[in-house]
LOTORMI-17191 format. One line per field, with one value per residue: residue number from 0; residue in one letter; x, y, z of N, C-alpha, C, O, CB in turn. Coordinates in Angstrom, 2 decimals. Glycine has a CB too. Example, Ala and Ser with C-alpha at 12.3 -4.5 7.8 and 13.67 -1.06 7.14 Angstrom:
REM LOTORMI-17191
k	(0	1);
r	(a	s);
nc1	(13.19	12.85);
nc2	(-5.69	-2.25);
nc3	(7.80	7.08);
cac1	(12.30	13.67);
cac2	(-4.50	-1.06);
cac3	(7.80	7.14);
cc1	(13.20	12.90);
cc2	(-3.30	0.03);
cc3	(7.80	7.87);
oc1	(14.24	13.41);
oc2	(-3.32	1.14);
oc3	(8.46	8.04);
cbc1	(11.31	14.08);
cbc2	(-4.47	-0.60);
cbc3	(9.05	5.72);
//
This chain:
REM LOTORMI-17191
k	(0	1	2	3	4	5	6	7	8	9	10	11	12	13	14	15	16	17	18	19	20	21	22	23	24	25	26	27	28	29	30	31	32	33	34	35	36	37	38	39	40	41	42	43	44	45	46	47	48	49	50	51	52	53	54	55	56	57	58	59	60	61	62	63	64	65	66	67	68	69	70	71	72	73);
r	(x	x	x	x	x	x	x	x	x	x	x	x	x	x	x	x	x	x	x	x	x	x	x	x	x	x	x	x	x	x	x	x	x	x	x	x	x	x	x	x	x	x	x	x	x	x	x	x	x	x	x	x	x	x	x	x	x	x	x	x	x	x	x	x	x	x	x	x	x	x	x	x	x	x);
nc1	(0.84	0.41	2.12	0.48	-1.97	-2.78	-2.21	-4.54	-6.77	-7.04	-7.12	-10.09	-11.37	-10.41	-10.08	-8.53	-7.19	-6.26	-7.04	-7.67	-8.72	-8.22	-5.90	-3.84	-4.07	-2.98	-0.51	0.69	0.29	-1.39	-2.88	-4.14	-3.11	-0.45	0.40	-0.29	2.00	4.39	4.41	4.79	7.07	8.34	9.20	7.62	7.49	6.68	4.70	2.49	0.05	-2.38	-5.16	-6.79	-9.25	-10.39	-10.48	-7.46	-5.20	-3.78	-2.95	-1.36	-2.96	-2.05	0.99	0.85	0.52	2.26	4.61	4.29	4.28	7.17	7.88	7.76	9.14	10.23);
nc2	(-1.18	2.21	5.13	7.57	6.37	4.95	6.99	8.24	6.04	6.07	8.36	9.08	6.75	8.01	10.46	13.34	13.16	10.21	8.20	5.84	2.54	1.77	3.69	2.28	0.05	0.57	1.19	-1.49	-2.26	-4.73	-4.23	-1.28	-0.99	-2.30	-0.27	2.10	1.84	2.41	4.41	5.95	5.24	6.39	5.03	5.16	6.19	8.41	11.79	11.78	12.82	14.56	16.22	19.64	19.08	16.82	13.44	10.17	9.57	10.76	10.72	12.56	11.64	11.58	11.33	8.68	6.90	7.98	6.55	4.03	3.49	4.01	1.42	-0.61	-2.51	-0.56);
nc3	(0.00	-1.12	0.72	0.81	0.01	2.77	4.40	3.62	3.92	6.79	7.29	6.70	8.52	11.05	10.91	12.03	14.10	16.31	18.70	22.08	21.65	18.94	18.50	19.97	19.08	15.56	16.28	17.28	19.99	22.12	24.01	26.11	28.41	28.05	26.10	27.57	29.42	27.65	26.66	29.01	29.60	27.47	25.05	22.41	19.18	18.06	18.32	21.12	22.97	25.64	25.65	26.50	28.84	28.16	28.79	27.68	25.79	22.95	19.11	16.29	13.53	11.00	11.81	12.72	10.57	8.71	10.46	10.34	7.90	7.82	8.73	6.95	4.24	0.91);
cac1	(0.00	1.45	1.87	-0.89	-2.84	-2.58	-3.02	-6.19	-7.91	-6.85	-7.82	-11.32	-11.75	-10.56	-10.36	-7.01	-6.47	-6.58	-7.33	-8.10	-8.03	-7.29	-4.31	-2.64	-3.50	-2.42	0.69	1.05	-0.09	-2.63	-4.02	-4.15	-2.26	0.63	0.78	0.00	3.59	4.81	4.47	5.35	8.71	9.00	9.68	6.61	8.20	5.65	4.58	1.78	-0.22	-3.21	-6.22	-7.31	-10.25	-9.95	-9.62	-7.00	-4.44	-3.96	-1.69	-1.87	-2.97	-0.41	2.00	0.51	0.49	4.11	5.33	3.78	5.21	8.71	8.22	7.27	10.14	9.94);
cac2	(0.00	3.63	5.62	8.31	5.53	4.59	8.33	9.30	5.57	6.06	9.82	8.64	6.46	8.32	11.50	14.19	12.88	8.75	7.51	4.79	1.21	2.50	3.88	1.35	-1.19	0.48	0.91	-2.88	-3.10	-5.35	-3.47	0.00	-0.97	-2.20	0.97	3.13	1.78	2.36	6.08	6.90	4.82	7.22	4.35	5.30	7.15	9.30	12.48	11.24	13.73	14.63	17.29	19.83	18.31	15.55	12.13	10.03	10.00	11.18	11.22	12.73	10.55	11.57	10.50	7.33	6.74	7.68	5.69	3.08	3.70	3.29	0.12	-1.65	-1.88	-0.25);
cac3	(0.00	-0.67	1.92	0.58	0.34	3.81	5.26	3.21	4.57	8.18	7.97	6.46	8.96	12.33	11.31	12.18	15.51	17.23	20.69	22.25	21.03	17.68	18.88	20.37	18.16	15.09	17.25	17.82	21.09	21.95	25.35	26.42	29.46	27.25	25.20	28.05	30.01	26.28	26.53	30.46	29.56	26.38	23.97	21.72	18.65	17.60	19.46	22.34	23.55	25.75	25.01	27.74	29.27	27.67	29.43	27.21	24.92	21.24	18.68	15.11	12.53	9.68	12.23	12.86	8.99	8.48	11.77	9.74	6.19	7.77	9.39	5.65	3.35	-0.20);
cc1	(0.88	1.19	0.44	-1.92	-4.14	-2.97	-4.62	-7.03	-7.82	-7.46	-9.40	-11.71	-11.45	-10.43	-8.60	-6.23	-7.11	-6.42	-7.41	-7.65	-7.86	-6.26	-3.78	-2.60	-3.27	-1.00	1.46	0.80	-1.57	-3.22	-3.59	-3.11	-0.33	1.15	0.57	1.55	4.40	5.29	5.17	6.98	9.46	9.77	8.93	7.37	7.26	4.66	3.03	1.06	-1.80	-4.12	-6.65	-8.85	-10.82	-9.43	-9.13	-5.95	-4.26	-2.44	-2.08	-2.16	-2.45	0.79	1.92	1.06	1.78	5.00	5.02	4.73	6.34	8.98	8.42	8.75	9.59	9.70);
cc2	(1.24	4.43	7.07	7.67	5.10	5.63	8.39	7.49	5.66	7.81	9.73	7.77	7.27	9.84	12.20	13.45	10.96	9.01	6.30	3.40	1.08	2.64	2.84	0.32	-0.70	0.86	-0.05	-2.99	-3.64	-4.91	-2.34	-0.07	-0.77	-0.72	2.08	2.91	1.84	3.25	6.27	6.16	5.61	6.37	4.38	6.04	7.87	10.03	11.70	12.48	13.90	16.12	18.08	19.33	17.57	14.48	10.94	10.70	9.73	10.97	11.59	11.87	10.16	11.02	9.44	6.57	7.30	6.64	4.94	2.62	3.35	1.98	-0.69	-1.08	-1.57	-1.06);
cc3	(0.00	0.47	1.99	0.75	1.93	4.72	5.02	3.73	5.77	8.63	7.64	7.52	10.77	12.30	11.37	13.57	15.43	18.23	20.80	21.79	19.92	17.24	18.62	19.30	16.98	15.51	17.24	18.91	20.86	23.62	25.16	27.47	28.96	26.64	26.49	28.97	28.76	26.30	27.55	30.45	28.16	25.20	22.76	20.38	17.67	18.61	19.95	22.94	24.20	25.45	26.20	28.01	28.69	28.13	27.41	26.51	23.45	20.61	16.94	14.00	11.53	10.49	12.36	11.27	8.75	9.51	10.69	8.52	6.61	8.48	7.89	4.53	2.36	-1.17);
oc1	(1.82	0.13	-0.27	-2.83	-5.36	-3.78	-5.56	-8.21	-8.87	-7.94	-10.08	-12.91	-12.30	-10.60	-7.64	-5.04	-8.06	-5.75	-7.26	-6.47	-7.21	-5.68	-3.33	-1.62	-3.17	-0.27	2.68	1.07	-2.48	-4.09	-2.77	-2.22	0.55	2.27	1.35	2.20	5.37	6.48	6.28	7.88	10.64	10.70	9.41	8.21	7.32	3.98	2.47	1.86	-2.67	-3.50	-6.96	-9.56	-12.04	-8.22	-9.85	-5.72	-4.55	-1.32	-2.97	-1.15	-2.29	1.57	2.97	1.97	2.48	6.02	5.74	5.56	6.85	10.10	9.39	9.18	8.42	9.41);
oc2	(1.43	4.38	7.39	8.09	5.02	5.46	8.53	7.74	5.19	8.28	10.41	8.01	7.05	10.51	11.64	13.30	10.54	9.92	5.56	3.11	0.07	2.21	2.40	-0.17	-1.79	0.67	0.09	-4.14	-3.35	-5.59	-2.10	0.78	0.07	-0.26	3.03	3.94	1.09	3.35	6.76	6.52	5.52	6.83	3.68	6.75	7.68	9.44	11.03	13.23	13.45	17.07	17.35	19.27	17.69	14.27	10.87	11.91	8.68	11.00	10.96	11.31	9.02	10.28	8.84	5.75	6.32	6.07	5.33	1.73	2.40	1.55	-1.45	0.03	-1.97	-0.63);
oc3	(0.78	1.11	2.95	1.46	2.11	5.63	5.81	3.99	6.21	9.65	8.42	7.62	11.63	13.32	10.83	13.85	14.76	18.72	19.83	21.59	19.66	16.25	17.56	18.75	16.41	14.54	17.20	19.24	20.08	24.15	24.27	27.44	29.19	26.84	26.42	29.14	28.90	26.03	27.33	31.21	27.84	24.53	21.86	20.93	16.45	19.45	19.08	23.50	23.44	24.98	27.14	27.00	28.69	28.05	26.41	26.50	22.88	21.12	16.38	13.59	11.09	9.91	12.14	11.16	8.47	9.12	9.77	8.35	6.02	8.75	7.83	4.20	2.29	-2.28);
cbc1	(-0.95	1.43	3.48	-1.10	-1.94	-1.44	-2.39	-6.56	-8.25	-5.01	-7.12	-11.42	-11.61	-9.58	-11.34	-7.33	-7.31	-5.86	-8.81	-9.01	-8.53	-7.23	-3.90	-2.80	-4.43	-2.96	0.42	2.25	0.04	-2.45	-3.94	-5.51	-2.69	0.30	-0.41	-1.29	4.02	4.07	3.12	4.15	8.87	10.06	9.85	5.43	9.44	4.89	4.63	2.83	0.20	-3.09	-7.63	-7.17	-10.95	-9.36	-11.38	-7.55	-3.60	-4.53	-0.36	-1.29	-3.66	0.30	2.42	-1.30	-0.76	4.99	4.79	2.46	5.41	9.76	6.87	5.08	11.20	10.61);
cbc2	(0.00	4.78	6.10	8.81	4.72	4.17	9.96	10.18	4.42	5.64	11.46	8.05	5.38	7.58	11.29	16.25	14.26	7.50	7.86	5.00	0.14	3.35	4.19	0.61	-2.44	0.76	0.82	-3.30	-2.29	-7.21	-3.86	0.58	-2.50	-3.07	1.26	3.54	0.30	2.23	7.02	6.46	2.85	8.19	3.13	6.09	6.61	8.54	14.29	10.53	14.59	14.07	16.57	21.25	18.76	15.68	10.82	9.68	9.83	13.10	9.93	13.43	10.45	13.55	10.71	7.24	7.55	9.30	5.40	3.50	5.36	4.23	-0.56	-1.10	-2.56	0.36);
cbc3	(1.21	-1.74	2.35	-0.60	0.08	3.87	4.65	0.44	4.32	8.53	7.17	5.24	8.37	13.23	12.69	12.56	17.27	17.12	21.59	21.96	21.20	17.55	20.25	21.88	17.95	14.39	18.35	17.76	22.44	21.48	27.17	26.81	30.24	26.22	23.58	28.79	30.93	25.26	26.59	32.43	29.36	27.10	24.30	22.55	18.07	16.72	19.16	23.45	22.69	26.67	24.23	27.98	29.66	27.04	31.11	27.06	25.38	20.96	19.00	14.76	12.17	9.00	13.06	13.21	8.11	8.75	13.56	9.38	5.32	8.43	10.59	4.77	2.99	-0.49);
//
């Protein structure tokens, strides 16, 4: 899949921002728990961030979708 590809169905389906079990699992984790000791150990490599009043955590979805792109070789 190209990586345009890959943005424009992940932004069709969640939008500018992810959360939740979304997140993590396009992440690779398979809990929230997992991925949340993921983040507070700062091994996550793509910025992490929460929303003011806003319970959870986010992260942009073009980043998600490039994190991605460089895992898959060319």
């Amino acid at each position: 899949m190209k990586s345009d590809d890959l943005l424009e169905r992940l932004l069709e389906q969640h939008g500018p921002l992810m959360t939740g079990k979304n997140l993590h699992q396009a992440l690779g984790y398979k809990s929230w728990a997992g991925f949340a000791k993921a983040v507070r150990g700062g091994i996550v490599e793509i910025d992490i961030f929460n929303l003011p009043g806003r319970k959870g955590r986010y992260a942009k979805t073009s980043d998600v979708a490039n994190w991605i792109n460089k895992l898959s070789p060319k």
